[in-house]
C-alpha positions in Angstrom: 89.5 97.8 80.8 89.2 98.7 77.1 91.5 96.2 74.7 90.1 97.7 71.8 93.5 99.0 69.8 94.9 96.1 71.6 92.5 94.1 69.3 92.7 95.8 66.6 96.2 94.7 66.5 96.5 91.6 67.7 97.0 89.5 64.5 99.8 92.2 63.6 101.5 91.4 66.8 101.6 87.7 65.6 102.6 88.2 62.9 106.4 90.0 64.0 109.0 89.2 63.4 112.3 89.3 66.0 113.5 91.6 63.8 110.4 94.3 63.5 110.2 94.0 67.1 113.7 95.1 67.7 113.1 98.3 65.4 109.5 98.8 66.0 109.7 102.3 64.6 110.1 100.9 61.0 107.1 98.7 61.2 104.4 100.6 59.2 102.1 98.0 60.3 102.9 99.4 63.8 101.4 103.2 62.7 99.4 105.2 64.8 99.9 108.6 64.0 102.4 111.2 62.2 103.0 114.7 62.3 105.4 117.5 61.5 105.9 119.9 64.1 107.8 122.3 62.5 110.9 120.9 61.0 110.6 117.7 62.9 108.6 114.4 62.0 106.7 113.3 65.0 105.1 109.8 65.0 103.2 107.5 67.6 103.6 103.5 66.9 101.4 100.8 68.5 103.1 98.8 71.3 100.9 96.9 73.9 100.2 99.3 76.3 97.0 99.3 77.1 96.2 97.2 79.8 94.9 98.9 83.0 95.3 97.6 86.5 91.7 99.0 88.2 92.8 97.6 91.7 95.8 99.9 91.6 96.7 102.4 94.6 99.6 104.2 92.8 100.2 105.0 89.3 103.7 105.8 88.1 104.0 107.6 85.2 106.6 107.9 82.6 107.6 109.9 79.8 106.8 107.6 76.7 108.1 103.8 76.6 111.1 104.1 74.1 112.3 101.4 71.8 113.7 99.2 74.3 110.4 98.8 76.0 108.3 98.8 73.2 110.2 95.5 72.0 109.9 94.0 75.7 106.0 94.7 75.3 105.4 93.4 71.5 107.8 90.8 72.3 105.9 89.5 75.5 102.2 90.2 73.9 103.2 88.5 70.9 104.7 85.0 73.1 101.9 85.2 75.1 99.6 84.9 72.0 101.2 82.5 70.3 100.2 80.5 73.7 97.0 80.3 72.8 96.1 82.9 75.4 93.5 85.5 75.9 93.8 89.0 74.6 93.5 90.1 78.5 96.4 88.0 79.6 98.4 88.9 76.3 97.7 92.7 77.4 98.7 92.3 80.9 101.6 90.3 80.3 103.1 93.0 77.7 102.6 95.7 80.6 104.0 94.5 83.6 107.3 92.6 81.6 107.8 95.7 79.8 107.2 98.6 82.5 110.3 100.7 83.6 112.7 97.4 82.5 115.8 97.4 82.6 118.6 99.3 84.9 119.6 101.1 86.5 116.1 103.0 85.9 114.3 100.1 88.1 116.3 100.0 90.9 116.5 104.0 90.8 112.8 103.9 91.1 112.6 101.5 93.7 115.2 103.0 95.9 113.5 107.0 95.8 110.0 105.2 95.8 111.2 103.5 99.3 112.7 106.8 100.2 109.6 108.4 100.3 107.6 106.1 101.8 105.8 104.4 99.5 106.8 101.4 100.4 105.6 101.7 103.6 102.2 103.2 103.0 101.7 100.4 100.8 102.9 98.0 103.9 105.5 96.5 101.6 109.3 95.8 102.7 110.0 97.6 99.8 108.5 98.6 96.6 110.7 96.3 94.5 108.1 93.6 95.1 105.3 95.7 92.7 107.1 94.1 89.9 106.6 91.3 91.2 104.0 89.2 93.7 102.4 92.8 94.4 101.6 93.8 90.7 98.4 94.3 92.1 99.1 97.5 94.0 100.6 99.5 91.0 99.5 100.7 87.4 102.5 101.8 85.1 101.6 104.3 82.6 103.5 107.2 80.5 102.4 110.4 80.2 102.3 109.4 76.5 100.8 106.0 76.5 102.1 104.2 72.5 105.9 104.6 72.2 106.3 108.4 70.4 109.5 108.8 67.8 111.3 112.2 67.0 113.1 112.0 63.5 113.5 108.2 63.9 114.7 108.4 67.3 113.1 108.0 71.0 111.2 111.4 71.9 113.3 112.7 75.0 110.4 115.7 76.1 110.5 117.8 72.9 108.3 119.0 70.9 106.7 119.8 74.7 103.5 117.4 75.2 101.8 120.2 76.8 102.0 123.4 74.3 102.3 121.1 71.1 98.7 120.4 70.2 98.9 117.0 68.4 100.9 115.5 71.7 98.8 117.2 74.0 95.9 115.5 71.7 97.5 112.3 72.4 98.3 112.9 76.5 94.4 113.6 77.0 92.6 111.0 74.8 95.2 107.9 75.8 96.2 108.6 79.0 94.2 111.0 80.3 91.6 108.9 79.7 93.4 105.7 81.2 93.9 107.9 84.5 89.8 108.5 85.2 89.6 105.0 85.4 92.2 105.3 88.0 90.4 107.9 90.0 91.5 106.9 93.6 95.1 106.2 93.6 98.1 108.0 94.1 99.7 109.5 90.8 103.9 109.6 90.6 104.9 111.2 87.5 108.3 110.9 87.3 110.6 114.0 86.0 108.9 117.7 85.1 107.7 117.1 82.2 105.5 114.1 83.1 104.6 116.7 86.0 103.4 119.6 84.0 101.8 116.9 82.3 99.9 115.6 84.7 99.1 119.0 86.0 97.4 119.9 82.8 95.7 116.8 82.5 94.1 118.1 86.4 93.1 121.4 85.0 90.8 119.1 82.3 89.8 117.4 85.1 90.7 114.4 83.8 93.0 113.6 87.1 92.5 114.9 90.9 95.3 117.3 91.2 95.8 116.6 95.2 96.4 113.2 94.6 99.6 113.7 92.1 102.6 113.0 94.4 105.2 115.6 91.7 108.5 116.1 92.8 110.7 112.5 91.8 113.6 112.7 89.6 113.4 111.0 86.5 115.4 107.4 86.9 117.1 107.5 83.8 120.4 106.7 84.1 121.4 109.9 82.8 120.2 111.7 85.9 122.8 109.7 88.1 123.7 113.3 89.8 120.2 114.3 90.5 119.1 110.9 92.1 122.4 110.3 93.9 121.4 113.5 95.9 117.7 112.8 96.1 118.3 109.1 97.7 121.5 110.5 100.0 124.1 108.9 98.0 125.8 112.1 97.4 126.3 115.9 99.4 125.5 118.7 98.0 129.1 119.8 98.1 130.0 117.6 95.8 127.6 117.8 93.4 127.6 120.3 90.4 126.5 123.3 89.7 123.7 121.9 87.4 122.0 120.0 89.9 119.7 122.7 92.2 120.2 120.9 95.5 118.0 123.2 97.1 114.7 122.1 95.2 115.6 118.7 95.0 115.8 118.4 99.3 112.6 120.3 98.9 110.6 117.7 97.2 112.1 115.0 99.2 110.9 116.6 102.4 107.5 117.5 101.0 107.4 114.2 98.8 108.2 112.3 102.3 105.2 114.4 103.9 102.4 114.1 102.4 102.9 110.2 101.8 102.4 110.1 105.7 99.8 112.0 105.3 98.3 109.2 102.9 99.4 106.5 106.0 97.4 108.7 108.2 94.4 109.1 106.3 
């Protein structure tokens, strides 16, 4: 595991105030990168993401962590410091408090992660339990590791990560990077984009393409339609015309698949 940038920043993260870490974004201490794509001011801050769980069997694998997280993570690196602990445990501690917080995306995950069988293959009652006494199953990740900002605000999938060169830039030398250290576990990216992600990170060869499990709505909250129909909750009847029923019982079905197939093998 590499704690280099981690390093690197480690007496900024000290140094925070609570009121940097809850607007991260406007810490210039905090820069990593910035670009204009176009019209539009893309920038990359530091937040403590970096720590790596080798032992991991699954990866999941977000968008980008947006402000909310990134102020769990600086928040729990900084504390954990300030302890008088190690750089390791500051890392580690930043990644697991901060990973997929809050709700209803965690219990979304944990609900179409159970659904699928993950839970199972990973002989847990239920998947809820990786956040907790069986951390050391699971690696969370996002497709774009460091917390990336669109005109100020939290970058929701455009400019594309794959087709814009200074994202895709970022997506291969953070994460694609982070994920060949990962080279034997199961890889969930979680929502299209982080799929197409992923998939171009396997046509690098930077991740083994057969073992990314695509096909999971994105948690978010503001996919409530699209999960409630993925997990059961709702009939396709009722649901609108926006949501493509169709595909989504499609992935569940082939999701469900070739996770027993992982059992099996």
């Amino acid at each position: 595991m590499s704690l280099t940038i981690f390093e690197e920043f480690a007496s900024v993260l000290t140094s925070l105030s609570d009121a940097e870490i809850e607007n991260p974004q406007a810490v210039q201490r905090l820069g990593m990168a910035s670009e204009r794509v176009g019209a539009r001011h893309v920038e990359m801050i530091y937040a403590p993401f970096d720590h790596i769980n080798t032992s991991a069997r699954v990866v999941i694998v977000g968008m980008t962590p947006g402000r909310f997280q990134a102020a769990n993570a600086l928040r729990a690196a900084r504390k954990t410091l300030l302890e008088g602990r190690t750089v390791a445990e500051a890392a580690a501690a930043a990644k697991t408090f901060a990973s997929f917080s809050g709700e209803p995306m965690r219990t979304n995950l944990v609900r179409m992660l159970d659904l699928i069988g993950v839970g199972q293959w990973l002989g847990l009652a239920s998947t809820a339990s990786l956040w907790s006494d069986k951390g050391d199953l699971v690696h969370f990740t996002s497709a774009l590791r460091y917390p990336v900002f669109v005109d100020g605000q939290n970058w929701s999938g455009q400019p594309d990560m794959v087709k814009t060169p200074a994202l895709r830039g970022w997506l291969e030398a953070y994460t694609g990077q982070e994920l060949r250290a990962l080279s034997s576990a199961v890889i969930v990216p979680l929502g299209p984009k982080v799929a197409a992600a992923m998939q171009a990170l396997a046509a690098e060869g930077l991740v083994d393409g057969r073992r990314i499990l695509e096909g999971l709505p994105h948690p978010s909250g503001a996919n409530a339609e699209r999960i409630a129909f993925f997990l059961g909750d709702k009939s396709a009847e009722r649901c609108s015309t926006k949501t493509n029923t169709a595909a989504l019982s499609r992935a569940r079905a082939d999701l469900q698949a070739r996770v027993a197939a992982f059992r099996r093998s």
